[in-house]
N, C-alpha and C positions, 0 to 999 in steps of 0.2 A: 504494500500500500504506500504510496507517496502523498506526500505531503503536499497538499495545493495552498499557492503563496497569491494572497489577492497582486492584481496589477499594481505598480507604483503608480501614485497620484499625482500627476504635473502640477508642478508649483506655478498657482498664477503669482504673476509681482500685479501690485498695485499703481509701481509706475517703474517703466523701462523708457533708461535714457540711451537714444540712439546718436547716428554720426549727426543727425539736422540739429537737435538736442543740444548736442556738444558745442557745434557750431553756433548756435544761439544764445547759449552762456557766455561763451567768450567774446562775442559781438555784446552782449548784455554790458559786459567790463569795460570794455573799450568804450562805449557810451556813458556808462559811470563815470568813468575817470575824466571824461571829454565834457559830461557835465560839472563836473565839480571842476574844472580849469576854467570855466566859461564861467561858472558862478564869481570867480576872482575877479573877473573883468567889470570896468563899469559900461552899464546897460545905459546909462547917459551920457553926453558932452555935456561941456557947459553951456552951451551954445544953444543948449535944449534938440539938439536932434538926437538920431540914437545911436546911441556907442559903440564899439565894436564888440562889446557883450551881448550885445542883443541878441543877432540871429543866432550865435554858438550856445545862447538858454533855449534860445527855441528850438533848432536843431535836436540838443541832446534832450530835451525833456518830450519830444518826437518821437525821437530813436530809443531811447528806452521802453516807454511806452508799446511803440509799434514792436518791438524787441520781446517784449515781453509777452505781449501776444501769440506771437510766432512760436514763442518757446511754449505756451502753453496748449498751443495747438498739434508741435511738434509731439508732444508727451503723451497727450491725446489719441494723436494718431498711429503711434506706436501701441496703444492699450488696444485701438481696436481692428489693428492688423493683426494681432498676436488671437484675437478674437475668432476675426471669422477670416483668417488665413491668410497667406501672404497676397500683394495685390494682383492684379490679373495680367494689369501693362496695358490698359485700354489707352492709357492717356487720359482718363479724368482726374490723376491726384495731381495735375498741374502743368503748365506749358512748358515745352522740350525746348530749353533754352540754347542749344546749338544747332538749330537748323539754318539760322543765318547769320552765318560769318562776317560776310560780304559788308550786307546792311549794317550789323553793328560797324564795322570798321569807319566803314561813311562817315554815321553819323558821332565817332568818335573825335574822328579829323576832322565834321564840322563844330565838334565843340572847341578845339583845341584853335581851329579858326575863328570861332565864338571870342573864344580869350584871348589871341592875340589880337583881332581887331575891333575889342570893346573900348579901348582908350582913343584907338584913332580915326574910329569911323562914329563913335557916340553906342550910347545906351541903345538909341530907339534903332538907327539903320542897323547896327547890329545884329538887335534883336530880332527885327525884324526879316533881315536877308537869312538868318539863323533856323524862323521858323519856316518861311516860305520854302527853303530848301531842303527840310524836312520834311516838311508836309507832303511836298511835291514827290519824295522819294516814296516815301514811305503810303501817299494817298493820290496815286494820279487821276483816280477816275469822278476827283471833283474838283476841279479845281478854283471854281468861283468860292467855294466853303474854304479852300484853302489859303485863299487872300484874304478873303476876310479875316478869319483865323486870323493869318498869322502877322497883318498891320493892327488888327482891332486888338488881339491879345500883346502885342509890343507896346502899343502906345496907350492900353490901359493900365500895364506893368510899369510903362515910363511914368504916366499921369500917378499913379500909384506909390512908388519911391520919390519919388521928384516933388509934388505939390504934399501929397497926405503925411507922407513921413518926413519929409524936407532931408533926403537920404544923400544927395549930390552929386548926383549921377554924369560921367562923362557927357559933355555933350557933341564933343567932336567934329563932325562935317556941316552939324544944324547950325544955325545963328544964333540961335535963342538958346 
């Protein structure tokens, strides 16, 4: 007669940290710490415009926030892969970030052209030629939506830093 041994019982965890997980704590840090340098900064001039603390408070209390999110979603979604099995690969748990190489490169080197010719072409033609060429990449099959777009979102961003926040914005090739 032999001895019958019940099956072993799989240990469910209550929470499995995975590699997005990990990567998300450590982005968590790097936020933390980028917040509390930006806290140092003053968020005023004396001048009454806004300081160079301003956006690095907004930024990081952004970034942790959305940060945190992420990580609690990451944790989540580890609990209930472990659930009801490993994913299938439909492509629902999120966009396949290398399918276009190309495209990103473009519009890397239009930022990097963004930055070099923010000082000497101004804020607005800038930002403008910035979106227009975007848009146009990235959306050819409107292109009326995408001039509007991309003059009406430049010059409400210029009207926006410029008159609201008195932010003092290049103005470069404009007179004004």
């Amino acid at each position: 007669m032999t001895a019958v041994h019940p099956a072993p019982v799989a240990e469910t965890r209550r929470w499995q940290v995975g590699a997005r997980a990990v990567f998300f704590g450590i982005l968590l840090v790097v936020f933390a710490v980028y917040f509390q340098i930006a806290l140092g900064m003053e968020w005023r001039t004396a001048a009454g415009r806004i300081g160079p603390g301003f956006f690095p408070r907004l930024i990081g209390a952004v970034g942790i926030v959305l940060t945190l999110v992420a990580l609690v979603r990451s944790v989540r979604r580890v609990e209930a892969e472990t659930e009801t099995g490993p994913s299938t690969g439909t492509g629902t748990d999120g966009p396949d970030l290398g399918r276009h190489p190309r495209t990103m490169a473009i519009v890397v080197a239009a930022s990097a052209a963004l930055a070099a010719a923010f000082t000497v072409l101004g804020a607005l033609v800038a930002g403008a030629l910035f979106l227009l060429g975007c848009l146009w990449l990235l959306n050819r099959e409107h292109p009326v939506l995408n001039a509007v777009l991309g003059v009406g979102l430049a010059v409400g961003l210029y009207l926006l830093f410029q008159t609201l926040l008195n932010a003092g914005l290049p103005a470069g090739v404009l007179p004004f």
